[in-house]
C-alpha positions as CSV (number, residue, x, y, z in Angstrom):
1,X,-26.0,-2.7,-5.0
2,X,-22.5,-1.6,-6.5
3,X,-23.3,-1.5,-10.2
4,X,-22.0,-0.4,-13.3
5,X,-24.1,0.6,-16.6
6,X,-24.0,-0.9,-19.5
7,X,-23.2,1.5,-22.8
8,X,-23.9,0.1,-26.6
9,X,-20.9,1.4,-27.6
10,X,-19.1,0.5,-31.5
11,X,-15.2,-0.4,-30.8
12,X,-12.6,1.1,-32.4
13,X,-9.7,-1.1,-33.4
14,X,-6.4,0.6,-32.2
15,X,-3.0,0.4,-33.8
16,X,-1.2,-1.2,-31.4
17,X,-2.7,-5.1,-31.8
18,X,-3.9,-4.1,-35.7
19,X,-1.3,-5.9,-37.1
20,X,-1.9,-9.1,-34.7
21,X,-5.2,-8.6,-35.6
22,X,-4.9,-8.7,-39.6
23,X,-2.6,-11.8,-39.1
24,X,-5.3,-13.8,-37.5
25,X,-3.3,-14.0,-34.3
26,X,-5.6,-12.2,-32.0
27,X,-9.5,-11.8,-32.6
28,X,-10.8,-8.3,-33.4
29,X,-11.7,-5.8,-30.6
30,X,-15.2,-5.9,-30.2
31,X,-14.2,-9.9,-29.7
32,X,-11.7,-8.9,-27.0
33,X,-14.1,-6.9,-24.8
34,X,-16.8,-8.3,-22.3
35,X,-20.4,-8.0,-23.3
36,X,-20.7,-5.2,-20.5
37,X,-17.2,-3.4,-20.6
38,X,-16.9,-0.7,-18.1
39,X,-16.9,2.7,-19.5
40,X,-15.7,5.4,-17.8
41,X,-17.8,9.0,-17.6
42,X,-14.2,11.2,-18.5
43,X,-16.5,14.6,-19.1
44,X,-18.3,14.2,-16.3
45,X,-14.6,13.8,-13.8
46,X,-13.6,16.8,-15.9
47,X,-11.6,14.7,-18.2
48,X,-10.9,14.6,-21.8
49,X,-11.6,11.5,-24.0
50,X,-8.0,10.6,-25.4
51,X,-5.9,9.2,-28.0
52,X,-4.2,5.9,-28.1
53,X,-0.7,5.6,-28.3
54,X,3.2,6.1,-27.1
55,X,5.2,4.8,-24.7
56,X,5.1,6.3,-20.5
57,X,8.4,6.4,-19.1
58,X,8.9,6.5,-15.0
59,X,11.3,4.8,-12.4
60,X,11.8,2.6,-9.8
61,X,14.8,1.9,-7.4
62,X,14.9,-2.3,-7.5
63,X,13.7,-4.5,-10.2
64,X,11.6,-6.1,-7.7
65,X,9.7,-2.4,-7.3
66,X,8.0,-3.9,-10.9
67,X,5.4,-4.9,-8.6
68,X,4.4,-0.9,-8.7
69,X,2.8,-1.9,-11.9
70,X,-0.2,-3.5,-10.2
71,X,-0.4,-0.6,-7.9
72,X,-0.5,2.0,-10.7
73,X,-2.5,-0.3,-12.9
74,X,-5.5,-0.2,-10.0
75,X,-7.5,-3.1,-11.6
76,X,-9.5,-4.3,-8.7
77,X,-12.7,-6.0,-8.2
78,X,-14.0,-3.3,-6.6
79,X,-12.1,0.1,-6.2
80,X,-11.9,3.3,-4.7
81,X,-13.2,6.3,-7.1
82,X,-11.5,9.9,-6.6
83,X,-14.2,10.7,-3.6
84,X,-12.7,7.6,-2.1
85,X,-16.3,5.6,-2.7
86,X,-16.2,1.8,-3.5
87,X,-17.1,1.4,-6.3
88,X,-17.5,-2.3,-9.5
89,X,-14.1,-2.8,-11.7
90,X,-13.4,-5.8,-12.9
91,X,-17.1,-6.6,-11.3
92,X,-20.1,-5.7,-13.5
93,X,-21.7,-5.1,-10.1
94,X,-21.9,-6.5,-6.9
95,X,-24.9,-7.0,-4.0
96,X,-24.0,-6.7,-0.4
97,X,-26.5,-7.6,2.3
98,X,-25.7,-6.0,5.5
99,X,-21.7,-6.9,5.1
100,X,-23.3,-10.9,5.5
101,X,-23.0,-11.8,2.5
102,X,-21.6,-10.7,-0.7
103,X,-22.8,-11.3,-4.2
104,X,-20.8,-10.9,-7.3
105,X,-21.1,-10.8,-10.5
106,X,-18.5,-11.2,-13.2
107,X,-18.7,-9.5,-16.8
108,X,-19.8,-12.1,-19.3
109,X,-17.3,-12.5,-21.9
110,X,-14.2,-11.0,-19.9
111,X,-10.9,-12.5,-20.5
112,X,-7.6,-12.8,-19.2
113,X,-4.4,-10.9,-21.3
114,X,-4.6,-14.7,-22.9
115,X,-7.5,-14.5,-23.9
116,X,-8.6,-17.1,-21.7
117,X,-12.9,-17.0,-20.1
118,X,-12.2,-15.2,-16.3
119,X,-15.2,-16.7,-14.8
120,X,-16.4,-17.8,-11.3
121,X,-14.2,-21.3,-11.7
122,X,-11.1,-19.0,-11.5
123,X,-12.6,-18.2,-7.8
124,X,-13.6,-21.5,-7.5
125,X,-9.6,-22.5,-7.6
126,X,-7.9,-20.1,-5.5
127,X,-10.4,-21.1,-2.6
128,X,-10.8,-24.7,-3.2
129,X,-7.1,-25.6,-4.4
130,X,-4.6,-22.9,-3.2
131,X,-6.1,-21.0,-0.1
132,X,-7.5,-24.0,1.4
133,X,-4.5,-26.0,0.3
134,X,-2.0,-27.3,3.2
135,X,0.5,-27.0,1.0
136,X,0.3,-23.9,-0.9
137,X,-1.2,-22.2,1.8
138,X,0.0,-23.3,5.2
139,X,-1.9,-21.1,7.4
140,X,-5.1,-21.2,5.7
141,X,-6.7,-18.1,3.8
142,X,-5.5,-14.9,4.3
143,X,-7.0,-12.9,7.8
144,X,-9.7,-11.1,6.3
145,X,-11.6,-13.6,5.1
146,X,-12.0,-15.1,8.7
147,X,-14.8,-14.0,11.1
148,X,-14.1,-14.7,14.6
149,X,-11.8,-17.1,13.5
150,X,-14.5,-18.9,11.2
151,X,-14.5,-18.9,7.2
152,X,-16.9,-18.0,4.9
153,X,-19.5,-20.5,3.2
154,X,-18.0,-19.7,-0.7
155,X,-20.6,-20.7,-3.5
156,X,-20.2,-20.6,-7.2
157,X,-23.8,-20.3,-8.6
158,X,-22.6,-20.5,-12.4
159,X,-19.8,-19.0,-14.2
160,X,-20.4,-15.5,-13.9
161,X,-21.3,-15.3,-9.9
162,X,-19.4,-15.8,-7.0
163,X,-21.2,-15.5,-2.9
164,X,-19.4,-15.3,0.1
165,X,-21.8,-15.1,3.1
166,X,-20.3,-14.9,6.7
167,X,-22.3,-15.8,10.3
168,X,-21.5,-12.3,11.0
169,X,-20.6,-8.8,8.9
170,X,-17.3,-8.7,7.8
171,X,-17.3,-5.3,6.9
172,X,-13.8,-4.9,6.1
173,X,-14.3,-6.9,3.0
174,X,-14.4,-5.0,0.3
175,X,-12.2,-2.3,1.1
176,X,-9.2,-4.8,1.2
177,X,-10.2,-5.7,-2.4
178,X,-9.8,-1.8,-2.8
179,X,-6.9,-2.1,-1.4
180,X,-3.2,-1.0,-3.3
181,X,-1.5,-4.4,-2.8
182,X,-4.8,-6.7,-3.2
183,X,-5.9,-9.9,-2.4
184,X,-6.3,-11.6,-5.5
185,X,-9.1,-14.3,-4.4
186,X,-8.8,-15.9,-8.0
187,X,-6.4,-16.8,-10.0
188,X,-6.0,-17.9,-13.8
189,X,-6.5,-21.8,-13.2
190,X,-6.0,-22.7,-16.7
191,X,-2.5,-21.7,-16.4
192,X,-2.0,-23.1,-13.2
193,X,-3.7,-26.2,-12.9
194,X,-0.9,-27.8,-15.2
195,X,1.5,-26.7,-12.1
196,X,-1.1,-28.7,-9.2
197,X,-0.7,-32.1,-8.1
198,X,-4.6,-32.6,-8.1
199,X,-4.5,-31.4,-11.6
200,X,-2.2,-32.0,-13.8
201,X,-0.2,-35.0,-15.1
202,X,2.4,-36.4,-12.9
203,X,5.0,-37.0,-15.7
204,X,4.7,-33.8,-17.2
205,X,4.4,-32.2,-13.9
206,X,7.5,-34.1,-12.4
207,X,9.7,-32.8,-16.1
208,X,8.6,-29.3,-15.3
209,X,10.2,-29.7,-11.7
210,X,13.2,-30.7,-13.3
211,X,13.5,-27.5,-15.5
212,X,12.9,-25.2,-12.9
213,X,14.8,-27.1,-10.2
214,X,12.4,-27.1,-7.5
215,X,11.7,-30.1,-5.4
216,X,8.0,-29.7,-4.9
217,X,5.2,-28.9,-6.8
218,X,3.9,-26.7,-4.2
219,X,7.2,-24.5,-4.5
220,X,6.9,-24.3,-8.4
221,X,2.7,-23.1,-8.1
222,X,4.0,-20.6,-5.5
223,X,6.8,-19.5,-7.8
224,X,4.9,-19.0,-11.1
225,X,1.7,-18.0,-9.5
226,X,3.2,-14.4,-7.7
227,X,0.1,-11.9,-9.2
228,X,1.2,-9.0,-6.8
229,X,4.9,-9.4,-7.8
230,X,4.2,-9.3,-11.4
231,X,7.6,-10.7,-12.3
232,X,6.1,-13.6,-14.5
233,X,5.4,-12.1,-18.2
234,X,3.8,-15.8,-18.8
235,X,0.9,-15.7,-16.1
236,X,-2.5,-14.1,-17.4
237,X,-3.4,-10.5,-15.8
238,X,-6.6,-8.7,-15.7
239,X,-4.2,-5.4,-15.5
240,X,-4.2,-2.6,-18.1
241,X,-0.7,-3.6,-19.0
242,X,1.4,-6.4,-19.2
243,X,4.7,-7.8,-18.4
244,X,6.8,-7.8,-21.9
245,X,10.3,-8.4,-20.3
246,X,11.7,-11.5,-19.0
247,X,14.5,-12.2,-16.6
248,X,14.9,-7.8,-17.0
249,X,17.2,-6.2,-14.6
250,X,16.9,-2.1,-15.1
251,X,14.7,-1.8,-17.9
252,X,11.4,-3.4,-17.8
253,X,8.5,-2.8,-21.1
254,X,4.9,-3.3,-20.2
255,X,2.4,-3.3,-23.4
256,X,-1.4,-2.8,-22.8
257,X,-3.8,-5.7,-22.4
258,X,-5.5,-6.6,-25.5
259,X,-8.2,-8.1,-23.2
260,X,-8.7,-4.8,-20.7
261,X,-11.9,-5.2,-19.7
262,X,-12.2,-0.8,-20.2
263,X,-13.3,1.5,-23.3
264,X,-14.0,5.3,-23.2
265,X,-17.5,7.0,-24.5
266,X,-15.7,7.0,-27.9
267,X,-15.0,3.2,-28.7
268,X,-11.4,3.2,-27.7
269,X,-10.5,0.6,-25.7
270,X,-8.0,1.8,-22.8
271,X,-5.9,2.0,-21.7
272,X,-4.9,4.6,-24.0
273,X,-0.9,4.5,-23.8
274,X,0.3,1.6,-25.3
275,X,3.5,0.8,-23.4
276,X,5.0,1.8,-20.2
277,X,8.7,1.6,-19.8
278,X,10.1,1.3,-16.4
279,X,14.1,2.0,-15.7
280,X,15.4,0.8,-12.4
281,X,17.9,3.6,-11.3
282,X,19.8,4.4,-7.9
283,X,17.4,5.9,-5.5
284,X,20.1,9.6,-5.5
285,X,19.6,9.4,-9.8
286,X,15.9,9.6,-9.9
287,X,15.6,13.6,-9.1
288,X,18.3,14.2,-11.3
289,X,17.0,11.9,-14.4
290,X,13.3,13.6,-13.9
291,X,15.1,16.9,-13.9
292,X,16.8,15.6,-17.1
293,X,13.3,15.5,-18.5
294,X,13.7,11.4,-19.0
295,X,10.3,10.4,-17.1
296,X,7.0,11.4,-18.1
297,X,5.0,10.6,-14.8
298,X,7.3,10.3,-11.5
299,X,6.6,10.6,-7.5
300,X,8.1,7.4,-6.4
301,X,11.8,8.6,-5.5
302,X,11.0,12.3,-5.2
303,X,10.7,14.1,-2.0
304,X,10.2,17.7,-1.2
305,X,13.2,18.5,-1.0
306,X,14.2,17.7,-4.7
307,X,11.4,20.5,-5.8
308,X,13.8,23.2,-6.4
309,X,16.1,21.3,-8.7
310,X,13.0,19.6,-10.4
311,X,11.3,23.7,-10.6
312,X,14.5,24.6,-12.4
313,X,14.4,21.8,-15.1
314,X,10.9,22.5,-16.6
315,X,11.4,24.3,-19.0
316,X,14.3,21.8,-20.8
317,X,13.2,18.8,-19.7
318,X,9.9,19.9,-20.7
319,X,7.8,18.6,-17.5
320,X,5.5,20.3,-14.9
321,X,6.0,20.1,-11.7
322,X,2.8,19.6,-9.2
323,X,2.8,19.3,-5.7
324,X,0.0,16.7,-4.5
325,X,-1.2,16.1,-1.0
326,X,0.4,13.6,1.2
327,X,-1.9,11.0,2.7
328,X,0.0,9.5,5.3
329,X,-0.6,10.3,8.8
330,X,3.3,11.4,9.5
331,X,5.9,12.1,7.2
332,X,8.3,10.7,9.3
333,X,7.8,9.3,12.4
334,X,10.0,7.5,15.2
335,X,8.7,4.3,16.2
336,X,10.1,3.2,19.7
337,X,10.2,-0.9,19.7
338,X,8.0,-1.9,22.6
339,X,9.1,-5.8,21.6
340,X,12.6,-5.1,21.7
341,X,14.6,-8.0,22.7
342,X,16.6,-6.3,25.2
343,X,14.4,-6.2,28.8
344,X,15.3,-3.4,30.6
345,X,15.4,-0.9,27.4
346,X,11.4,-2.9,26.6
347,X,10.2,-2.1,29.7
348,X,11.8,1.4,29.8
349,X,9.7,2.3,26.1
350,X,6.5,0.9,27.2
351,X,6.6,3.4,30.4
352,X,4.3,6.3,28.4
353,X,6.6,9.1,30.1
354,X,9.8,8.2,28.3
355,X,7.8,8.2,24.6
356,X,5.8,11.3,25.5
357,X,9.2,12.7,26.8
358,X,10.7,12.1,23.8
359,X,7.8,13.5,21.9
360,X,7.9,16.8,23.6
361,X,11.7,17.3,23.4
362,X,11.4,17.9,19.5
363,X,11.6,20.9,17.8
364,X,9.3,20.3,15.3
365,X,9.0,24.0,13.8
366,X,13.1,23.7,13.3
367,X,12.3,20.6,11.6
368,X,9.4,22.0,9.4
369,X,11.3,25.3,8.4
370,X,14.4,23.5,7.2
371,X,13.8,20.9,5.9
372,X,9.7,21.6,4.4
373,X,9.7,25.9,4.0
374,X,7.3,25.3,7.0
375,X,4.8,24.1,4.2
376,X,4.3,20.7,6.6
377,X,1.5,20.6,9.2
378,X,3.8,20.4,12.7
379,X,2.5,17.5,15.8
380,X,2.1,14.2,16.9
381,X,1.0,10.9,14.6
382,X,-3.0,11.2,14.1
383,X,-5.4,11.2,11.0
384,X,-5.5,14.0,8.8
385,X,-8.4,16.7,8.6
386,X,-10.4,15.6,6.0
387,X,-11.0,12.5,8.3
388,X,-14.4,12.1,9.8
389,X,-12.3,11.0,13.5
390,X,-9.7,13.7,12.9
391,X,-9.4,16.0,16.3
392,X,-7.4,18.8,16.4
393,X,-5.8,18.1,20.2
394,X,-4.7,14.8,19.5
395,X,-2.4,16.1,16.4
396,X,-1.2,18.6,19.6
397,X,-1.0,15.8,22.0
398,X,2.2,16.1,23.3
399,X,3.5,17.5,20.5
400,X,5.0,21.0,21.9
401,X,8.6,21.7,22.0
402,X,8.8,21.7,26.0
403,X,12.1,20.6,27.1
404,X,11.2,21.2,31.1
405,X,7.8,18.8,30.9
406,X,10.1,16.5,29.0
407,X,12.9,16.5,31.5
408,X,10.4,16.2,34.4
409,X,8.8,13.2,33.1
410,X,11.8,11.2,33.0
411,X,13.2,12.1,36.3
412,X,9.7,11.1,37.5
413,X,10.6,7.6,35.9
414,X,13.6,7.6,38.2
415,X,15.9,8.5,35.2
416,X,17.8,11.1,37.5
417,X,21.4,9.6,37.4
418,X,24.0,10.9,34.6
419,X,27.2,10.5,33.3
420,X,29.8,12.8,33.3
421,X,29.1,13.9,29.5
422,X,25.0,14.6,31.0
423,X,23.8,10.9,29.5
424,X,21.1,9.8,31.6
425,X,21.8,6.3,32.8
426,X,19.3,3.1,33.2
427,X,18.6,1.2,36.5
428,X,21.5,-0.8,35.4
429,X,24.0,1.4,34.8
430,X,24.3,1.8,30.9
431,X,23.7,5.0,29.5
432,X,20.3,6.1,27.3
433,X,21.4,5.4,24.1
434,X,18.8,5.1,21.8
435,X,19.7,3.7,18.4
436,X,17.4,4.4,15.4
437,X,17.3,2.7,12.6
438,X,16.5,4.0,9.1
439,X,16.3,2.5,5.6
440,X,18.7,4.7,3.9
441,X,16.0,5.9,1.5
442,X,15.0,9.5,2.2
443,X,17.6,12.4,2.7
444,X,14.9,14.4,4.4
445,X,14.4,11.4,7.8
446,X,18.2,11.7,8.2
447,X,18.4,15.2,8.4
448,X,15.3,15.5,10.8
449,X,17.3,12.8,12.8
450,X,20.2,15.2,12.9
451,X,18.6,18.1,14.3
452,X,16.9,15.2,17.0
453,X,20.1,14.4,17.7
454,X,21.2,18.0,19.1
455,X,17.2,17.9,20.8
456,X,17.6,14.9,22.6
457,X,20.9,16.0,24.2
458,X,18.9,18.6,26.4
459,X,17.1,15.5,27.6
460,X,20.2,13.5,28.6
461,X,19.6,11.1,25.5
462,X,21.8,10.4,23.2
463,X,20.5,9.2,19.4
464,X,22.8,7.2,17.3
465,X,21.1,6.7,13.5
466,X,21.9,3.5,11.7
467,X,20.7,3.7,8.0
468,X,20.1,-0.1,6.6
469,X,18.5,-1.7,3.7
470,X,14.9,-1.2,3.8
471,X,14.6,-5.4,3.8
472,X,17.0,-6.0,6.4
473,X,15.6,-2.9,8.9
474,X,12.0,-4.4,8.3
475,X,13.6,-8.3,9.2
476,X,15.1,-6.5,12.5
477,X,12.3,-4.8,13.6
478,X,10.1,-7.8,13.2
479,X,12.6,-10.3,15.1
480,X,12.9,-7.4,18.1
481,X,16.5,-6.2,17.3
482,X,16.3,-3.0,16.2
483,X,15.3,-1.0,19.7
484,X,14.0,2.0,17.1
485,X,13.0,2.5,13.9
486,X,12.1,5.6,11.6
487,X,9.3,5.0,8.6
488,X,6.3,7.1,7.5
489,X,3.3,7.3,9.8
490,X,0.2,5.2,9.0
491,X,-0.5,4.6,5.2
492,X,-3.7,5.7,5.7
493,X,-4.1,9.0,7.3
494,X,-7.7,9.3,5.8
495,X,-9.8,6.8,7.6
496,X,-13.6,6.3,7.4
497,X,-15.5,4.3,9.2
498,X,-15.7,1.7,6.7
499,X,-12.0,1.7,6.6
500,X,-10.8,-1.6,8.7
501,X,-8.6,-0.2,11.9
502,X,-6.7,-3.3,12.0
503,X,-3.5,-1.2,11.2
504,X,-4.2,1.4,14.5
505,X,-4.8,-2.2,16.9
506,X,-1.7,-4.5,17.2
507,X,-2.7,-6.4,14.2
508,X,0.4,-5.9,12.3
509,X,3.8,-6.5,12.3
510,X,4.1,-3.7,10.0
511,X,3.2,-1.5,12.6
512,X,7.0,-1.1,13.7
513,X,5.9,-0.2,17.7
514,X,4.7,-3.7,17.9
515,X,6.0,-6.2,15.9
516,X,5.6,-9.5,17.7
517,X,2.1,-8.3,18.9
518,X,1.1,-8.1,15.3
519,X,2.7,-11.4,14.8
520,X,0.5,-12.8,17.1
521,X,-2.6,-12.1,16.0
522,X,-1.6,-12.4,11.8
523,X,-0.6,-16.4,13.0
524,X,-3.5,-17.2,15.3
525,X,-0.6,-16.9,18.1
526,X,1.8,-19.6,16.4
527,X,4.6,-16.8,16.6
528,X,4.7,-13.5,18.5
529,X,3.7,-12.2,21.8
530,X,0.1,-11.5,22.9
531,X,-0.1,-7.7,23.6
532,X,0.0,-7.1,27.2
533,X,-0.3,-3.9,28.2
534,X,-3.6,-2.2,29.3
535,X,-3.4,0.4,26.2
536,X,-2.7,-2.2,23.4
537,X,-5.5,-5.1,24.7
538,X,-8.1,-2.2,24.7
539,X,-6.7,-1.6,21.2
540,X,-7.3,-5.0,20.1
541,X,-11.3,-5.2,22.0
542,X,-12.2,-2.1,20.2
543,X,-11.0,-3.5,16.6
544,X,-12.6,-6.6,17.2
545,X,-15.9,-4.6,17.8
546,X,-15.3,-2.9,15.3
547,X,-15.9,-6.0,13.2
548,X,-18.8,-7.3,14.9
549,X,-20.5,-3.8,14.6
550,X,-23.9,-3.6,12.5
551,X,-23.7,0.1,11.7
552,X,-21.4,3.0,10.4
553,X,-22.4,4.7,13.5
554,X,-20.8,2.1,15.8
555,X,-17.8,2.0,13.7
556,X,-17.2,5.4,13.4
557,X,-17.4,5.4,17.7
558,X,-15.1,3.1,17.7
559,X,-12.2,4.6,15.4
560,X,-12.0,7.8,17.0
561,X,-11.9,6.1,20.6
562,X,-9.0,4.3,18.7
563,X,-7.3,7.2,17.2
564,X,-7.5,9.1,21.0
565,X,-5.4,5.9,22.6
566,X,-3.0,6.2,19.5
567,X,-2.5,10.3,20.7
568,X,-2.4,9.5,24.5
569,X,-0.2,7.2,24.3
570,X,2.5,8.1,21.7
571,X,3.2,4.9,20.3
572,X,4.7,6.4,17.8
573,X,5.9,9.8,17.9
574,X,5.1,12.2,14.6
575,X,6.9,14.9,13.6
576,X,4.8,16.4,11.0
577,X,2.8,15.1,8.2
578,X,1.2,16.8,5.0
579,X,4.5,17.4,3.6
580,X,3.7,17.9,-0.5
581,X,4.7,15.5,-2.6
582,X,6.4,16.5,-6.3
583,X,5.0,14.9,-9.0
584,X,6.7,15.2,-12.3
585,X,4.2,15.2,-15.7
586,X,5.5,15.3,-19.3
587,X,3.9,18.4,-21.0
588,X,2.4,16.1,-23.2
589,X,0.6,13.8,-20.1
590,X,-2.9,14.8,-20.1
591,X,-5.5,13.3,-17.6
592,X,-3.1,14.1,-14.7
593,X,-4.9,15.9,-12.2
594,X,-2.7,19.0,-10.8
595,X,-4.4,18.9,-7.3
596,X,-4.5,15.1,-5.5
597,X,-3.2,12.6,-2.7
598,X,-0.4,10.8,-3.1
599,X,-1.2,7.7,-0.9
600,X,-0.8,4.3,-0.5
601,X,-3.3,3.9,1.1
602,X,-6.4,4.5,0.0
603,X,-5.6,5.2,-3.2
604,X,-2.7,2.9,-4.4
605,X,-0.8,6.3,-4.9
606,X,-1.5,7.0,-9.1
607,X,-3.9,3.9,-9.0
608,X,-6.6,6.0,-7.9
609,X,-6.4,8.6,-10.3
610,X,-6.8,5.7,-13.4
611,X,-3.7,5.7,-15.4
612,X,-5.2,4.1,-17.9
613,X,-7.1,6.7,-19.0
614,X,-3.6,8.9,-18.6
615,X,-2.4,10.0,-22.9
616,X,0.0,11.7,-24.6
617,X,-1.3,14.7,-26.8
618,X,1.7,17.3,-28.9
């Protein structure tokens, strides 16, 4: 049982809602809070108790990037704690029998930032009336809450308990409700049953279709109903903060949730700071404005190399510099499109010589010296060390600089013809070009490009970079256009054996190496390609045993057989992770720890670290 303890505890009306309060317009605290709030142990985390109050400046680099919110916010049903345990949230506690079957229970008397009951009917909807729903939800629930292809028996026992039992474990259950960008398997249906055919009344319905000139109802739920996006200020949240700013476009306020289900050993309900303010600014601005001292917690936008300019600015812009951990498995890594659309070049990349070729002929120590103070950890894409499956050859695997192995692998390919600049040519004739593609983001990937670029010549391959917008690389990769692409290495570079490997099997389209096999597999086969290449189908056997496994033990087997195929066969090719991350803190910020690991995932990068309980002291 995941369970948390209940504190008799006298709240303390803040400031912030006081005068809502004394006008009647909101009920008193100790009316706003569930019967069982959660209350964090600060002391014990080596924390202080803190003061309510001010207003938390950062940045983001598009308004749609207001979505971060939820990530920082970390409200989950379950969630990750610090030593990366699972741990109840928004769930007073939660009974799991053998990864079967899953009972939870809600706190009584929690509400939506409304003010609204958040009970069990609010799961009740999403399964019954959006995820099931042909129309909202075309392709049924999302993949994780299939088994072998078969759902879950859902049961609502009464308004504070939810069950979901499967035929078999589904052990990768909880941690996607852990996960940075969550599920959400509920949703406020007082709001949006006025906006569902089965629901609400067709005249009012068919005048609110008019207004927001849509056609369907179906498009108008889907519109208003985006909890992830958090772009709606008018749909209920069980976040610390809420949306305060409609139709923004660089300045976005969010104010805290009257209705946050938190509240520290002292009666204050949290979060603590009142209002965050979020500025959309040009990704080149946002060292330079933190350097200005006009953020008070920052990563997002900052990479190593801004720490110079950002050390030389403390003392004005009266901030602190810390340098966190990175947590993903490759700080930038070169992903080689094995569904590119182009059939000589697709067959060429899945040959393991050419990628283990290419691997070897980078001089990753140049890269690391000039561009990290050789502060990065140099080798191929694999889990980091404080992974359980983390092996100290496979971060080597074909990793050295060794132009000579290099060149002999691809004249073992057959790769021995060149042109008269020293371009190897194909079978056909063309020369080896390889075009990478970038998103345009991060100074540091284009000048690890250019130093590839004079590498790859003593191979006979020539590197052309194409920097794009992040949305349009992504829609290239997925539709096999782009024959390479450069993005970090896996999000999470700290996997357990709890932690689902459907990311390290072709599972994912997000996995740039294989786009249309992880389109496969996230339609049922509707779209994509089945994998079909030896290394890729053992892949995809392992992670399916993976979920059919009874025990950690078993699990645990199976990741690090998966992580060895990932270092054998260079699907990707790493050039050095563990690259510290700046993180910019107003001297006034207390609560931020100076020593952590900025991930997505786990650990929904601040998320993790509770930013609620984050406060402003002089």
């Amino acid at each position: 049982m995941l369970a948390t303890v209940a504190v008799a505890l006298d709240p303390i009306e803040g400031a912030f809602w006081k005068q809502e309060v004394d006008a009647g317009n909101l009920p008193p605290v100790a009316e706003r809070l569930p019967s069982v709030p959660l209350v964090p142990d600060l002391e014990l985390r080596g924390r202080k108790l803190g003061t309510p109050g001010g207003t938390m400046r950062t940045m983001v680099t598009r308004a749609k990037d207001v979505r971060q919110m939820v990530v920082y916010g970390y409200a989950r049903l379950v969630g990750y704690n610090e030593r990366y345990e699972i741990v109840p949230d928004i769930l007073q506690s939660l009974d799991n029998e053998n990864d079967v079957k899953f009972t939870m229970h809600l706190r009584p008397g929690h509400k939506w930032s409304d003010g609204h009951p958040f009970t069990s009917e609010d799961f009740r909807y999403w399964w019954e009336d959006v995820a099931t729903n042909d129309l909202l939800s075309p392709s049924g629930p999302i993949d994780f809450m299939r088994v072998e292809g078969r759902l879950p028996t859902v049961s609502f026992p009464d308004e504070h308990t939810v069950v979901y039992e499967w035929h078999k474990p589904n052990p990768q259950f909880l941690q996607k409700l852990a996960e940075a960008r969550p599920p959400f398997i509920y949703r406020p249906a007082h709001f949006l049953k006025p906006l569902h055919a089965d629901y609400a009344d067709e005249e009012t319905l068919t005048e609110a279709l008019y207004e927001a000139r849509v056609r369907s109802w179906a498009a108008l739920h889907n519109r208003s109903d985006n909890m992830y996006k958090f772009d709606n200020p008018e749909l209920p949240t069980l976040q610390p903060w809420m949306l305060a700013t409609k139709d923004g476009k660089s300045r976005f306020l969010f104010v805290r949730n009257p209705y946050y289900h938190r509240i520290d050993f002292n009666g204050v309900q949290l979060p603590y700071i009142d209002v965050v303010e979020m500025q959309v600014v040009a990704p080149g601005l946002v060292a330079a404005k933190a350097n200005a001292g006009e953020v008070d917690l920052q990563a997002r936008g900052l990479d190593f190399k801004d720490t110079a300019i950002l050390k030389k600015g403390e003392n004005s812009g009266e901030y602190k510099t810390f340098l966190w951990g990175n947590g993903t498995a490759s700080q930038i890594a070169i992903y080689p499109n094995l569904n590119y659309n182009d059939d000589l070049w697709r067959e060429t990349m899945r040959d393991v010589r050419f990628r283990r070729a290419l691997s070897l002929g980078i001089n990753r120590k140049i890269i690391n010296r000039g561009l990290y103070f050789g502060l990065a950890k140099e080798g191929g894409m694999a889990v980091l060390p404080i992974s359980p499956f983390y092996r100290e050859e496979n971060r080597k695997a074909w990793a050295a600089y060794d132009v000579d192995q290099a060149n002999a692998l691809l004249d073992e390919m057959g790769l021995t013809e060149r042109d008269k600049d020293g371009t190897r040519l194909l079978p056909d004739g063309r020369p080896a070009w390889i075009v990478v593609e970038t998103a345009g983001e991060r100074q540091e990937v284009e000048n690890a490009l250019q130093i590839i670029i004079d590498n790859w010549k003593d191979l006979g391959i020539k590197l052309l970079m194409r920097p794009l917008e992040r949305d349009i690389l992504r829609n290239r990769v997925y539709s096999g256009e782009t024959m390479a692409a450069v993005w970090f290495g896996w999000d999470n570079g700290i996997p357990q054996s709890y932690t689902s490997p459907d990311y390290v099997a072709p599972w994912r389209q997000e996995f740039f190496a294989w786009p249309k096999w992880g389109q496969y597999h996230q339609t049922s086969g509707d779209s994509g390609e089945p994998p079909d290449i030896a290394p890729a189908i053992k892949l995809n056997e392992l992670a399916h045993q993976w979920a059919r496994a009874f025990s950690a033990v078993e699990r645990g087997t199976l990741w690090q057989e998966m992580v060895d195929i990932h270092a054998e066969n260079v699907f990707a090719i790493g050039v050095l992770n563990s690259a510290p991350q700046p993180v910019v803190v107003s001297n006034r910020l207390r609560n931020v720890p100076e020593k952590a690991i900025w991930a997505w995932s786990p650990g929904a990068h601040f998320g993790v670290y509770r930013v609620d309980e984050f406060y402003f002291a002089e």
